[in-house]
C-alpha positions, 0 to 999 in steps of 0.5 A, a space after each residue: 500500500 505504501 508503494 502505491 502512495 508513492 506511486 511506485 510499482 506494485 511487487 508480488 509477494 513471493 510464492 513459497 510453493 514455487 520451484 527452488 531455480 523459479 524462485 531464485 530466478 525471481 529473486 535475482 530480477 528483482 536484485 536486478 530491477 532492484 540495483 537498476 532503480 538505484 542507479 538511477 538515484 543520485 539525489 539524496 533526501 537532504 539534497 532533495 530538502 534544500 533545493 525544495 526551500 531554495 526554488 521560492 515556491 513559498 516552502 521554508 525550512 519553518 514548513 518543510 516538515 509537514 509535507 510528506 516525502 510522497 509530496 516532496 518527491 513529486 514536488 521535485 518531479 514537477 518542478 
């Protein structure tokens, strides 16, 4: 539910009952998909934090904490 509110892909839980190598090959794409997705990254929260004060769209760093991070990350997005 959490990754929806981010709006995030959804991730199926893993199937016990699945083959031994079936579940290993899922678990390495997800590794996979996993490493892909941090690649691309390279903004830290803090980073993220002052350049949303220092665009002068009327968020400080008085009023910065009552935005969720779901609103921050598309804040950054937007802009």
């Amino acid at each position: 539910m959490i990754r929806e509110c981010l709006g995030e892909d959804k991730i199926e839980p893993p199937d016990p009952n699945l083959h031994p190598k079936i579940r290993r090959m899922k678990a390495l794409a997800r590794y996979r998909d996993k490493v892909k997705a941090q690649k691309g990254m390279g903004i830290t929260l803090e980073t993220t934090l002052v350049s949303i004060c220092c665009m002068g769209i009327g968020i400080t760093p008085l009023n910065i904490g009552e935005l969720s991070y779901a609103a921050l990350s598309t804040i950054v997005q937007t802009y």
